[in-house]
FIRO-467569 format. One line per 5 residues: their letters; for each residue z, y, x of C-alpha. Coordinates in steps of 0.2 Angstrom, whole numbers, plus 2048, in hexadecimal, padded with zeros to 3 digits. Layout:
residues N
A) Z,Y,X ~ ...
//
This chain:
residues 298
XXXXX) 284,459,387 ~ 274,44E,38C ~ 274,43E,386 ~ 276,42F,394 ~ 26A,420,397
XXXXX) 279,417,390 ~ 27C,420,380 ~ 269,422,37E ~ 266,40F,380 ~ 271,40C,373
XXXXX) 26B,418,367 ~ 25C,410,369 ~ 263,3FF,367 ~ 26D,402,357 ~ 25B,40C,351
XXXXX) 254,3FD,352 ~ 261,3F4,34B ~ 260,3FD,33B ~ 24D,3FC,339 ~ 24D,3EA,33E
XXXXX) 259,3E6,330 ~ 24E,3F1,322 ~ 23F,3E6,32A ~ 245,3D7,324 ~ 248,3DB,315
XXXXX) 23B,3E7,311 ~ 229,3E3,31C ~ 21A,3E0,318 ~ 21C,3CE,31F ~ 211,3C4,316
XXXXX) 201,3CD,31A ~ 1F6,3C0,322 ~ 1F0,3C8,331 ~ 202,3C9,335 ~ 204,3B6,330
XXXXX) 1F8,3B1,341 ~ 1F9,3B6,352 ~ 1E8,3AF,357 ~ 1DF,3BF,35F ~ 1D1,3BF,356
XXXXX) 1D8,3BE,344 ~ 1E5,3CE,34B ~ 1D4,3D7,352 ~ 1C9,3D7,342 ~ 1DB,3DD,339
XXXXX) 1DA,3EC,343 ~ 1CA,3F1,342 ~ 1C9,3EF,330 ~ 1DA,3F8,32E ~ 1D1,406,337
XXXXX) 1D3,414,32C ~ 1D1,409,31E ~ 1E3,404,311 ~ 1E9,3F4,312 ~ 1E6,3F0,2FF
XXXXX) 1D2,3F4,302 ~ 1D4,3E6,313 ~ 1DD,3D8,30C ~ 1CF,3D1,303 ~ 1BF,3D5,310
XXXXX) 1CC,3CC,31E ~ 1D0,3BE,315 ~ 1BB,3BD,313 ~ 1B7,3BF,325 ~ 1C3,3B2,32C
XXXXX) 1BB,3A5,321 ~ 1AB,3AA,326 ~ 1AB,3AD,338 ~ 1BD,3A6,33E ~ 1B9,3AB,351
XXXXX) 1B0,3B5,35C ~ 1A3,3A5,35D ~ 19D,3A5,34C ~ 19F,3B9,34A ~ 194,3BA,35B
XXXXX) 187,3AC,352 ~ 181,3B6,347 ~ 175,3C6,346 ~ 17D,3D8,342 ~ 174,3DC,333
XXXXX) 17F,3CC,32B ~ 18E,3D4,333 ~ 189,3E5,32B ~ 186,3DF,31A ~ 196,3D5,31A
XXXXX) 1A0,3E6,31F ~ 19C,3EE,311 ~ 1A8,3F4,305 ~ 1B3,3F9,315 ~ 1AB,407,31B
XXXXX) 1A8,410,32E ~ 199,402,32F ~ 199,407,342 ~ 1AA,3FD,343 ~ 1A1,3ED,33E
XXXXX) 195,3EF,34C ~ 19F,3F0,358 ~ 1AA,3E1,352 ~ 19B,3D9,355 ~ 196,3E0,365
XXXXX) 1A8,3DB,36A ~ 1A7,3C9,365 ~ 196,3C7,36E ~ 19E,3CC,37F ~ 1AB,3C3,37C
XXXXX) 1A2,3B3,37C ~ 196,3B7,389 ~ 1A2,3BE,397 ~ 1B4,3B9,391 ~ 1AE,3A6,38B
XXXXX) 1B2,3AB,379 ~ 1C5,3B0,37D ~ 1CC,3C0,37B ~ 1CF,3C7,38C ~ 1E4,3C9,38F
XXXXX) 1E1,3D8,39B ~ 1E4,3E7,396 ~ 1D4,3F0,3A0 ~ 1C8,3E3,398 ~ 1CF,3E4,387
XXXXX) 1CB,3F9,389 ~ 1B7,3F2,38F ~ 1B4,3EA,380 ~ 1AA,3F4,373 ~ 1B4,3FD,364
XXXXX) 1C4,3FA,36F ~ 1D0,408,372 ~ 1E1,40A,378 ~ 1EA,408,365 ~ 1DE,3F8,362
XXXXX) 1E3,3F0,373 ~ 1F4,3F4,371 ~ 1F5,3ED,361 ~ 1ED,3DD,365 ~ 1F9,3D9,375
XXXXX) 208,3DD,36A ~ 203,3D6,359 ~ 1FA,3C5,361 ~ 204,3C4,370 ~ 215,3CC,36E
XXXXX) 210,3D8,37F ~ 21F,3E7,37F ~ 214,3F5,37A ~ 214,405,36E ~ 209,403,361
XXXXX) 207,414,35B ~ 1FD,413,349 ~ 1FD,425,341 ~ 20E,41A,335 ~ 216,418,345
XXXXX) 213,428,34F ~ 218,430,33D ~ 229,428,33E ~ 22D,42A,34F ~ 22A,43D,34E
XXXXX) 235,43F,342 ~ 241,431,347 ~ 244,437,35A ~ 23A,448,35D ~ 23F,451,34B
XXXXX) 22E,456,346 ~ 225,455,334 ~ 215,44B,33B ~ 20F,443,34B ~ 205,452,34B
XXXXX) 210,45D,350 ~ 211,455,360 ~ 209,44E,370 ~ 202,43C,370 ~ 20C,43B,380
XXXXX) 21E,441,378 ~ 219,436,36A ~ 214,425,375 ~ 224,429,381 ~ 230,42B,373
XXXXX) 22A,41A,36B ~ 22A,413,37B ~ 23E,417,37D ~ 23F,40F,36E ~ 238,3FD,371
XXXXX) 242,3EE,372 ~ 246,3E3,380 ~ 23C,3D4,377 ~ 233,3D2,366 ~ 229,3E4,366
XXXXX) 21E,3DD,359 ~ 229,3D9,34D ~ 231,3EC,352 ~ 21D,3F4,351 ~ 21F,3EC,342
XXXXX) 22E,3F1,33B ~ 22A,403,341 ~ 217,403,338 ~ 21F,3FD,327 ~ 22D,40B,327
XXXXX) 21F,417,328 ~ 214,40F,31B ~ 222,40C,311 ~ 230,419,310 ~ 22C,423,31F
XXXXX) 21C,42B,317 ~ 210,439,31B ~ 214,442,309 ~ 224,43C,2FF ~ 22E,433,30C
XXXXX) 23E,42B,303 ~ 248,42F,310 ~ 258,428,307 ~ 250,418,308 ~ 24F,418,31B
XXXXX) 258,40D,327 ~ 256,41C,335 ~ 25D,42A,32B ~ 26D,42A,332 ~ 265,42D,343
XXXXX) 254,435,33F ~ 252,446,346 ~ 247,44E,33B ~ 253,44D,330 ~ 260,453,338
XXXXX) 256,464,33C ~ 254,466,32A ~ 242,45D,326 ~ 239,46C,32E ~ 229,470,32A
XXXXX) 21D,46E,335 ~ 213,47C,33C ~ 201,473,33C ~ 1F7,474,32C ~ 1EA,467,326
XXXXX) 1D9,46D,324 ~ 1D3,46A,313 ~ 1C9,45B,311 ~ 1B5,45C,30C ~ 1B2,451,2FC
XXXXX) 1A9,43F,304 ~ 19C,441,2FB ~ 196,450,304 ~ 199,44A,316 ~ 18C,442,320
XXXXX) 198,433,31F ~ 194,430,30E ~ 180,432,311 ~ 180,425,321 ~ 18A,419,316
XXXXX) 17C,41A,306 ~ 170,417,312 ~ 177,408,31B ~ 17C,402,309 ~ 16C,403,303
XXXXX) 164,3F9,314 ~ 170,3EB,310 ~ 167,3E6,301 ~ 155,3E8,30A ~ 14A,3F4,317
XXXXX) 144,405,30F ~ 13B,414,314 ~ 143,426,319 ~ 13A,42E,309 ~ 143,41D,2FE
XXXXX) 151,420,307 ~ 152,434,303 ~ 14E,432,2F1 ~ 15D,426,2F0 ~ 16B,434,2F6
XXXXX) 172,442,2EF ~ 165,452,2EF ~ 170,45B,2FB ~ 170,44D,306 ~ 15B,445,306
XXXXX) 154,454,312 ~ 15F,44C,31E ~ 15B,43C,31D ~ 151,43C,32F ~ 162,442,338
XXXXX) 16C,435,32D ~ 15F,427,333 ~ 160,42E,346 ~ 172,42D,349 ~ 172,41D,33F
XXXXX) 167,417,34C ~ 16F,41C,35A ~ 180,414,355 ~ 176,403,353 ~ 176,401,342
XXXXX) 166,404,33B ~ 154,400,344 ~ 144,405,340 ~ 138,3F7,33B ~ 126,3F8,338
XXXXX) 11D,402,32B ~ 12B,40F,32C ~ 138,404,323 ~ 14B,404,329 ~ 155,3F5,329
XXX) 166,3F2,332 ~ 166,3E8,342 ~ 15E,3D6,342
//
């Protein structure tokens, strides 16, 4: 028999019940990104958590905001500074654009982030997770925020699959959607986002721990495995990544030439070091000076 919108709205409710309950005792609440809801604090968060743990943020974030406390003095200085402050963090691009991002929002936004969604999504380095994130995590807007933690959980939770993999972004953002409550998503985005990092994980989930389990669908097929495998992953150190980053590294200290800068990476990496320097350029983050030396923006 299909489920009502009665019966469903209250499997959702006392879902919500349950994981509210195992938040309170059991979040992450004393993260301090999560401690502000000025915009800008929650922004640089989210960049900086960009495919980056939150163990390797805690102390760069902590750094920034005493440094550049808003848009103003971030958009003050030049990028180069920016980049050679980002560095420990990785994806140098995201830097960049934060920077980008805090320039425009002086210029055209009078140093305030924009509350409209549409101009949140103009502003460089913002997509829909980021502008999702920052109405419900600075404004308390009732929106998903589906991180790869909380797509993971709701997967399992209400479609019964092994990963968010397995399914559409749709099914995924619908399902989360049925799920939000009438008031206080961000403490539910929360609560969600900690389940996942927490108990719900990718490998090793301790489902007797969770709050959900009672209710989780995955669970009740059987944990099945999910058909998508993951590619094996290329050691860092042979991926182009790794190259662009010795380069930019090696630029924060002072400007060099392409053969300096070949004879300082790998040997399988220096007869690249022209397309490494192109697509550095073209992303912004290195310029060529005079006398064929490279240095990051000024």
């Amino acid at each position: 028999m299909p489920r009502t919108s009665t019966s469903a709205a209250s499997e959702a409710a006392a879902f919500r019940a349950s994981l509210g309950a195992w938040y309170s005792a059991n979040g992450r609440h004393r993260l301090p990104w999560r401690l502000t809801r000025d915009p800008y604090a929650v922004l640089v968060s989210e960049v900086m958590l960009q495919q980056t743990q939150v163990e390797r943020v805690l102390p760069y974030y902590e750094a920034w905001l005493a440094r550049w406390p808003a848009f103003a003095a971030l958009a003050n200085v030049p990028p180069a500074e920016v980049i050679r402050h980002w560095r420990g963090l990785g994806y140098n691009r995201r830097a960049l654009n934060l920077h980008r991002l805090a320039v425009r929002v002086v210029e055209d936004h009078g140093g305030r982030l924009p509350e409209s969604p549409s101009a949140l999504l103009a502003l460089p380095g913002i997509g829909a997770y980021t502008a999702s994130a920052v109405r419900c995590f600075a404004r308390d807007e009732p929106v998903v925020v589906a991180d790869t933690n909380i797509a993971r959980v709701v997967a399992r939770a209400r479609l019964g699959l092994a990963s968010q993999r397995e399914a559409s972004g749709r099914a995924v953002s619908e399902a989360a959607e049925a799920l939000l409550p009438p008031a206080s998503a961000r403490d539910h985005n929360l609560a969600l986002m900690d389940l996942g990092a927490i108990v719900c994980r990718s490998r090793g989930p301790e489902c007797a721990a969770c709050p959900v389990r009672d209710s989780c669908a995955w669970r009740a097929a059987g944990f099945p495995v999910g058909q998508s495998q993951t590619r094996p992953q290329p050691k860092f150190e042979t991926t182009a990544r790794f190259a662009r980053g010795r380069i930019v590294d090696v630029l924060r200290e002072a400007p060099a030439t392409e053969p300096e800068l070949a004879a300082m990476l790998p040997p399988r990496h220096a007869p690249k070091t022209p397309e490494y320097l192109a697509a550095l350029a073209a992303e912004g983050l290195v310029v060529e000076a005079p006398a064929g030396h490279w240095s990051l923006p000024v």
